[in-house]
N, C-alpha and C positions, 0 to 999 in steps of 0.2 A: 873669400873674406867678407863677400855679401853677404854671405848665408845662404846661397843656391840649393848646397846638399840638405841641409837640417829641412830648410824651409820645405824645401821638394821632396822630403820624405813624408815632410809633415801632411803637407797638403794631399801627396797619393793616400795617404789614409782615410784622411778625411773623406774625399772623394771617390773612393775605393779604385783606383788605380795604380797602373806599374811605374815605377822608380826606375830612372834608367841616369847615373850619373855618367855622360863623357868619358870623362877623362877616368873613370872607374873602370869601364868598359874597357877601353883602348888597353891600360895597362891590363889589366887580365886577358886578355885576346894572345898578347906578347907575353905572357910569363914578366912581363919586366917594371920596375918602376916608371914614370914617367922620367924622371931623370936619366934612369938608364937605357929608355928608348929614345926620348932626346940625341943623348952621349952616342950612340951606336948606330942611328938612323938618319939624324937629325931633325929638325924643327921644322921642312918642309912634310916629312913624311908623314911626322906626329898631325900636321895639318889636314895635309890628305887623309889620314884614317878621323879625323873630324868630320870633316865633306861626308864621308861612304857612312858614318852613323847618323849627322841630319838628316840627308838623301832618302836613309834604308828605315829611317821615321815617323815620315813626314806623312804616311795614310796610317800608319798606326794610332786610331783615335782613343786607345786605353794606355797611354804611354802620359805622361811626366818626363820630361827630356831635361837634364842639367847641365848648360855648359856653361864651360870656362870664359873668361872674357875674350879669350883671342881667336877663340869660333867665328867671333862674329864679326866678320871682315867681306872685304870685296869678294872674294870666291864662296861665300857661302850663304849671304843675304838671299838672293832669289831664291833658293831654297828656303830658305829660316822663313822667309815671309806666308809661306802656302801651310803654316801652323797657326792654327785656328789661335791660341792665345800665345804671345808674343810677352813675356814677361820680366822687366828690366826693373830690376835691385838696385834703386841709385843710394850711394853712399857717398859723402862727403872723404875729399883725401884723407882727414885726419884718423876720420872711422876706420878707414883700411889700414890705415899706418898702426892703431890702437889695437886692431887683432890681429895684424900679421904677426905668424908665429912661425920664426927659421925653422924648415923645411926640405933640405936641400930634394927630396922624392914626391912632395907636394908642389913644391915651388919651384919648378928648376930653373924658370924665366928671372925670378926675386933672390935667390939662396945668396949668387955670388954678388949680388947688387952691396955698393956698401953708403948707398943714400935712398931708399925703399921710397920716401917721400917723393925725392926726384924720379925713379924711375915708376912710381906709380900716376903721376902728373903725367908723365910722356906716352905710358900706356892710354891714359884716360881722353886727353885729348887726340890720340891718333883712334879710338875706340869709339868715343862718343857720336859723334855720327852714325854710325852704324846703329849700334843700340839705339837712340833716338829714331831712325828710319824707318826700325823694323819694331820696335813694341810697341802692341796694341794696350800695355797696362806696366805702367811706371808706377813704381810704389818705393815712397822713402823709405831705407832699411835701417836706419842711424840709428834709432831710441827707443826702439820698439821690440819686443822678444820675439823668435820665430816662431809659439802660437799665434802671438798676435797678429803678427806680419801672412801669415797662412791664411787665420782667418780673414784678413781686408782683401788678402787675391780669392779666396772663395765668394766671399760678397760679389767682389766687383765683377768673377764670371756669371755668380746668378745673375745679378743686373743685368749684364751684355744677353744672355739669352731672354 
């Protein structure tokens, strides 16, 4: 709902690099929706096959990596950190509440939720640290289109090199 996918497609272009969305991957690995590997596996497993795609990434320097917010937790930071740019999409609650679009195969954390405001608040605050810890390039995502948003993280890694 930050825009990770659009953005990070956008940006592999730009850059001439590979696209690799998460949670895209996992579900096509399993034939399954994310919902339905959730449903059938559960939320830890869905977790661990996150770990085994940062981990199986992290020297791949023609890669674009897109993940979900819930990557990015105690078991997966010391990995997420040893990636050269570290890129956090911060969005005001309201922004997320304003594009979240029911999902029950996109969202299976959100689908059954029946206050998205509250459970996106509880996400954020138990999330936020982590993201802060670990990105080296915080960029507001609220009001700005995802060319635009692409081009000021292309900017900001020319600068950094």
């Amino acid at each position: 709902m930050s825009g990770k996918t659009t953005i990070g497609k956008i940006l592999a272009d730009d850059k001439n690099l590979n696209f690799l969305d998460s949670d895209t991957f996992i579900s096509r690995k399993y034939s399954l929706s994310l919902s339905e590997l959730i449903r059938s596996r559960g939320i830890e497993f869905f977790r661990k096959q996150e770990l085994k795609v940062i981990k199986n990434n992290i020297s791949k320097k023609s890669n674009i990596l897109s993940l979900g917010g819930g990557a990015v937790n105690n078991k997966t930071i010391e990995h997420i950190v040893k990636y050269r740019y570290k890129i956090f999409l911060q969005c005001e609650i309201d922004t997320l509440v304003d594009r979240y679009i029911p999902s029950e195969e996109n969202r299976p954390l959100l689908y059954y939720t029946t206050n998205i405001e509250k459970k996106l608040i509880n996400y954020y605050s138990e999330r936020e640290k982590y993201f802060l810890d670990c990105a080296n390039i915080i960029i507001q995502a609220d009001n700005n289109s995802p060319k635009y948003l692409a081009k000021q993280i292309s900017k900001t890694i020319d600068e950094i090199n």
